[in-house]
LOKOL-568278 format. One line per 10 residues: for each residue x, y, z of N, C-alpha, C. Coordinates in nm, 3 decimals, always signed. Example, Ala and Ser with C-alpha at 12.3 -4.5 7.8 and 13.67 -1.06 7.14 Angstrom:
<pts>
+1.319/-0.569/+0.780/+1.230/-0.450/+0.780/+1.320/-0.330/+0.780 ~ +1.285/-0.225/+0.708/+1.367/-0.106/+0.714/+1.290/+0.003/+0.787
</pts>
This chain:
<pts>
+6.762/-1.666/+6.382/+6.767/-1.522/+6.395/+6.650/-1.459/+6.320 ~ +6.584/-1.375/+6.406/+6.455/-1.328/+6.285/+6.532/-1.248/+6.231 ~ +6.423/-1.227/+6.105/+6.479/-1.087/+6.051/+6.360/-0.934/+6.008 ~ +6.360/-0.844/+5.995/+6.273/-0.765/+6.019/+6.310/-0.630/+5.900 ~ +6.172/-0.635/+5.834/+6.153/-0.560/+5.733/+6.077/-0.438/+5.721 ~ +6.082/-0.310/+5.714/+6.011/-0.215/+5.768/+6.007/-0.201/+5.590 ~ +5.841/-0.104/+5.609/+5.784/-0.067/+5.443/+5.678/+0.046/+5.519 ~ +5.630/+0.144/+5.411/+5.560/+0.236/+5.450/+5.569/+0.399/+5.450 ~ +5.714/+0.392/+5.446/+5.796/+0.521/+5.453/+5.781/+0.607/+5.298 ~ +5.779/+0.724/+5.329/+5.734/+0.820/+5.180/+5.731/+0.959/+5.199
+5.683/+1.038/+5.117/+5.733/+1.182/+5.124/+5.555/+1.242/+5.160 ~ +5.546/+1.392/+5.276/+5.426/+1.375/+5.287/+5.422/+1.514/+5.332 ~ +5.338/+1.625/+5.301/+5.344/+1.775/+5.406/+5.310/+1.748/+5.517 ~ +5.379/+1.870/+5.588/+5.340/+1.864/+5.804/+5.220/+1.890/+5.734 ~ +5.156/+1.780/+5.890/+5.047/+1.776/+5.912/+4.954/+1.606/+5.868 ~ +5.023/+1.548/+5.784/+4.972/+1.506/+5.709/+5.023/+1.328/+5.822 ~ +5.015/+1.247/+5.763/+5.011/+1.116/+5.835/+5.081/+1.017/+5.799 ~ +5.145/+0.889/+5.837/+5.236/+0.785/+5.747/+5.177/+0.646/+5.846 ~ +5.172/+0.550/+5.771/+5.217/+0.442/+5.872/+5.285/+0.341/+5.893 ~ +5.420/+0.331/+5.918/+5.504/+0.252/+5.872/+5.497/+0.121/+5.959
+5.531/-0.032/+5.868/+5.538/-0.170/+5.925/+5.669/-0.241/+5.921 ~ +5.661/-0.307/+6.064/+5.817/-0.392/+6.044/+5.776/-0.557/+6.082 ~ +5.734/-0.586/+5.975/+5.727/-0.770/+5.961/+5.836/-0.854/+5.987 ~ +5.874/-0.937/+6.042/+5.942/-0.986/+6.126/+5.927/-1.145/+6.092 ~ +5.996/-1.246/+6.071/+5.990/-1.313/+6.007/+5.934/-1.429/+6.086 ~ +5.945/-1.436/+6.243/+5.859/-1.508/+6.321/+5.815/-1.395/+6.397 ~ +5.763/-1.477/+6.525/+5.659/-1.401/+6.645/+5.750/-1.296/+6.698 ~ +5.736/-1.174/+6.711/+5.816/-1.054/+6.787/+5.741/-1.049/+6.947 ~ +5.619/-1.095/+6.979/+5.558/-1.153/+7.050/+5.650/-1.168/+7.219 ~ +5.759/-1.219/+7.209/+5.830/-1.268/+7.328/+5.948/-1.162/+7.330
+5.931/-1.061/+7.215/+6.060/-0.962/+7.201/+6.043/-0.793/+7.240 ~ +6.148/-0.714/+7.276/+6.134/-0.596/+7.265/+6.138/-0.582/+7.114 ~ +6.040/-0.468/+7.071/+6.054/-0.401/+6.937/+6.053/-0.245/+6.933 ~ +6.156/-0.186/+6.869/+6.117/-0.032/+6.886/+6.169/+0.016/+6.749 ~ +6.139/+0.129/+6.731/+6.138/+0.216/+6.610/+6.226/+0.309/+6.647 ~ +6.337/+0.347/+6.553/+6.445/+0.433/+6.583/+6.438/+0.512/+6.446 ~ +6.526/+0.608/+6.483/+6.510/+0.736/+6.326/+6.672/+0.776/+6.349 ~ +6.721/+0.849/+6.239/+6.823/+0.898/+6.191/+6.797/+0.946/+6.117 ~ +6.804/+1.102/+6.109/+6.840/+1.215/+6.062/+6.979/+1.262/+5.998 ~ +7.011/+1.287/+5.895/+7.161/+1.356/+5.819/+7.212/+1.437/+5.928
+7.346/+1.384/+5.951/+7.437/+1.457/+6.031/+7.355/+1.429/+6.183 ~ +7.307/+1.343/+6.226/+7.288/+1.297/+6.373/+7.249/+1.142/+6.432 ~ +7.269/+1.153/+6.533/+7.282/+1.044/+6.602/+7.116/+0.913/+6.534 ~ +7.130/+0.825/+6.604/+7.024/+0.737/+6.562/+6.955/+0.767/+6.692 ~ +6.851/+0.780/+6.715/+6.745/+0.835/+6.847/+6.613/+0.736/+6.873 ~ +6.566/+0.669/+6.960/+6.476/+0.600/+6.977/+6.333/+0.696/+6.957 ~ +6.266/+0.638/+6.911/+6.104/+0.702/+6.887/+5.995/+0.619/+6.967 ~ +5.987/+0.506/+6.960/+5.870/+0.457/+7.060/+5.961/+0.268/+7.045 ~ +5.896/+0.233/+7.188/+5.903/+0.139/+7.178/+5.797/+0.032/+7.237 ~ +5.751/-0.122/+7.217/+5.716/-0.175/+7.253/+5.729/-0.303/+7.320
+5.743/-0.321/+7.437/+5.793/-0.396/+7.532/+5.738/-0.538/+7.514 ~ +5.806/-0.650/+7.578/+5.797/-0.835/+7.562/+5.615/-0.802/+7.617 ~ +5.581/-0.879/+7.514/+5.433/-0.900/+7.530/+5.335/-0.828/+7.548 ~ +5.356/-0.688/+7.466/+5.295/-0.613/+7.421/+5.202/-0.531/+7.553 ~ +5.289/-0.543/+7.703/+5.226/-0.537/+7.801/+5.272/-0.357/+7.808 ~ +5.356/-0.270/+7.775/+5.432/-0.154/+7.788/+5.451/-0.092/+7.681 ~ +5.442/+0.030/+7.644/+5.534/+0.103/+7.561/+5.597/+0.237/+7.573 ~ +5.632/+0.290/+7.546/+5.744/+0.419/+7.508/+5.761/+0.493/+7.477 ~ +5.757/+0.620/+7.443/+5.745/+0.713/+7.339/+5.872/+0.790/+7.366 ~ +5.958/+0.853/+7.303/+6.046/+0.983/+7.323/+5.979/+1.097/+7.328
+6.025/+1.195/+7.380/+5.891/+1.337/+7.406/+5.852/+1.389/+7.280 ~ +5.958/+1.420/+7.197/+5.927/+1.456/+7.055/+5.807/+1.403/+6.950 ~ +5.778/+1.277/+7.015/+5.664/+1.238/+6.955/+5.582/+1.236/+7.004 ~ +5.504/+1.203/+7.147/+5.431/+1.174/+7.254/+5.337/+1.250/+7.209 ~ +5.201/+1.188/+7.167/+5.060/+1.227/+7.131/+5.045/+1.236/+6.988 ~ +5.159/+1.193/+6.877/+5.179/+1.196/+6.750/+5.168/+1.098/+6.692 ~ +5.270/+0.993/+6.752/+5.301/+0.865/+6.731/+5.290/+0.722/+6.791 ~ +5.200/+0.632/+6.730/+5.160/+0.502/+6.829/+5.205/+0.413/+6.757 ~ +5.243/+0.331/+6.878/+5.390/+0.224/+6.860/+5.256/+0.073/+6.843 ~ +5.237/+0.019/+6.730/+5.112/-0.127/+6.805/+5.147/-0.237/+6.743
+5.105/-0.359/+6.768/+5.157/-0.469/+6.700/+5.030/-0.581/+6.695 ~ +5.058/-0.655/+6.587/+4.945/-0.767/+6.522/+5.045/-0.845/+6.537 ~ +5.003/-0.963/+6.608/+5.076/-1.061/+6.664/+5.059/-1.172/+6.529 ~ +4.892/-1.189/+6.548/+4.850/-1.259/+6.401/+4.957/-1.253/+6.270 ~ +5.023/-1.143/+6.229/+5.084/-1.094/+6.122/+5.256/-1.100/+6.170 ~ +5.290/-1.094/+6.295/+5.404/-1.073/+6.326/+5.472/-0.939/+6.276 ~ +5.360/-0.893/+6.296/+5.413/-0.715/+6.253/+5.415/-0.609/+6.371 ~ +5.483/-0.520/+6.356/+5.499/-0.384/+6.428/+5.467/-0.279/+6.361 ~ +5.356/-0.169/+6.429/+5.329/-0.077/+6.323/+5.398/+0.054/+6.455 ~ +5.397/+0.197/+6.336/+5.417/+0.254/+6.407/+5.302/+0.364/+6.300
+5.219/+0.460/+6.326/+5.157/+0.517/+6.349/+5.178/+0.688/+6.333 ~ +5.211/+0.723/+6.222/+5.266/+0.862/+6.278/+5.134/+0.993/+6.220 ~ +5.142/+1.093/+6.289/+4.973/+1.171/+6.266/+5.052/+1.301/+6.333 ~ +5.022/+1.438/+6.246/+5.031/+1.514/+6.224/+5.198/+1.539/+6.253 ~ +5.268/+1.495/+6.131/+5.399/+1.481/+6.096/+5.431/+1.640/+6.081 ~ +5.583/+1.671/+6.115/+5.663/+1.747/+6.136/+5.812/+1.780/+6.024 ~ +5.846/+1.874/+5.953/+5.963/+1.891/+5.849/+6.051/+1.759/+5.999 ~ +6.068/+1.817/+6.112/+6.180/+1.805/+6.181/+6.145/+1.620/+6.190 ~ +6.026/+1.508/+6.156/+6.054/+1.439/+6.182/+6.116/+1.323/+6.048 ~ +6.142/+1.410/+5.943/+6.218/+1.373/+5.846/+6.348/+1.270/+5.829
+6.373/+1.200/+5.819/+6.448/+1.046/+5.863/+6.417/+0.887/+5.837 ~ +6.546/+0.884/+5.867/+6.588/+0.711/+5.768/+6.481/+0.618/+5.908 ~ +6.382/+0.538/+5.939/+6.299/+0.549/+6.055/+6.367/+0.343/+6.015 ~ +6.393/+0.316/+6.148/+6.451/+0.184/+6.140/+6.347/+0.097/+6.251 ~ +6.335/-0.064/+6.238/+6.292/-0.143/+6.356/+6.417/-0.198/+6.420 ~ +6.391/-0.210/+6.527/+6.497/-0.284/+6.604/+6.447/-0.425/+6.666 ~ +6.512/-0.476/+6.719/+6.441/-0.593/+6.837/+6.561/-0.657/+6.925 ~ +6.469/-0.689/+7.068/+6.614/-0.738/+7.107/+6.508/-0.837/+7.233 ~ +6.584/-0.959/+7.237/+6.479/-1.044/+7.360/+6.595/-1.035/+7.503 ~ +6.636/-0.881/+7.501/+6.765/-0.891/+7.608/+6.611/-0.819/+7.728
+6.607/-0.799/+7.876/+6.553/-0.714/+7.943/+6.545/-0.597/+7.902 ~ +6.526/-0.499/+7.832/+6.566/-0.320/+7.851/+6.428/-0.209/+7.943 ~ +6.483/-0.186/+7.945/+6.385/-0.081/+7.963/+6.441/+0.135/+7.936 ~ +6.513/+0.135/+7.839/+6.542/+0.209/+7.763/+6.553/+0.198/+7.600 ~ +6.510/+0.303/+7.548/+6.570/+0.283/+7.384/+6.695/+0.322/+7.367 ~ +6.835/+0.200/+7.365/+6.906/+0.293/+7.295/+6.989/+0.176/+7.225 ~ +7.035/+0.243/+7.071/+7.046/+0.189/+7.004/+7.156/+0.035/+7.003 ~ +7.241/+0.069/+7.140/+7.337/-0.054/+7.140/+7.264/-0.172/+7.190 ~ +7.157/-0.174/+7.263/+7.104/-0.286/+7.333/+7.003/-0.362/+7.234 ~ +7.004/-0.320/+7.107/+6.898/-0.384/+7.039/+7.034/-0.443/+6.943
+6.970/-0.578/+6.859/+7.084/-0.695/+6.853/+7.016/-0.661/+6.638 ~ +6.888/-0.692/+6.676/+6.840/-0.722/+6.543/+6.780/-0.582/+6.466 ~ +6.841/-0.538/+6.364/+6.804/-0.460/+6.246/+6.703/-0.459/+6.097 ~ +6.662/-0.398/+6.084/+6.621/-0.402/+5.938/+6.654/-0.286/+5.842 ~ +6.659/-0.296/+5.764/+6.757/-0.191/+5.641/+6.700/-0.042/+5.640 ~ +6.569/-0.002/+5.735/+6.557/+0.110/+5.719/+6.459/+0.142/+5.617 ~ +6.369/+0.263/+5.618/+6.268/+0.336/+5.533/+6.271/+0.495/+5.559 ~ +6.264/+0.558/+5.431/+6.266/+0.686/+5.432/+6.150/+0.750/+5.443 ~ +6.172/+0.870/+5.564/+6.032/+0.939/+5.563/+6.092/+1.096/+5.602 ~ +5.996/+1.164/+5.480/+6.035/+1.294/+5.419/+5.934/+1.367/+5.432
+5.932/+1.496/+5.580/+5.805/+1.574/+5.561/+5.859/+1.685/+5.512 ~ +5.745/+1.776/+5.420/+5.786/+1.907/+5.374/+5.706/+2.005/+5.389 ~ +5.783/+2.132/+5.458/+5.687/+2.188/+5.486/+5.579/+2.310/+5.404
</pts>
């Protein structure tokens, strides 16, 4: 079972930039990987994802032109990319992975977790 560690997450004013990583303990390479967020008092919401073999990816609208989903295979990492951050995108920002088919983000179809990183914009 891999397992997957996200780091990067921190407190930052709109406008300003983050880039958070989810290292993965083998190749994510043959896997879906996506980045999910949770916000106090709401649901867990997909943010971008990146599809088996790095051939596709994803964005939710809320981010689309903000946030890039990329991965170093070399490293077995997933980055996600975030540029000109928002109070509203404030949240616990999680990796997922799942080697099932999807072609949606949502949170039941992904199998594998990592504990989560906090990211705090202020405005």
């Amino acid at each position: 079972q891999v397992q997957l560690v996200e780091s990067g997450g921190g407190s930052v004013q709109a406008g300003g930039s983050l880039t958070l990583s989810c290292a993965a303990s083998r190749s994510t390479y043959t896997m879906n990987v996506a980045w999910f967020r949770q916000a106090p008092g709401k649901e867990r919401e997909g943010v971008a994802c990146i599809y088996t073999g790095a051939r596709m990816t994803h964005y939710a609208d809320a981010v689309k032109g903000r946030f890039t989903i990329s991965q170093d295979s070399a490293k077995n990492t997933v980055y996600l990319h975030m540029n000109n951050l928002e109070p509203e995108d404030t949240a616990v920002y999680y990796c997922a992975a799942t080697i099932k088919p999807i072609s949606v983000m949502i949170p039941t179809l992904f199998d594998i977790w990592g504990q989560g990183t906090q990211v705090t914009v202020s405005s």
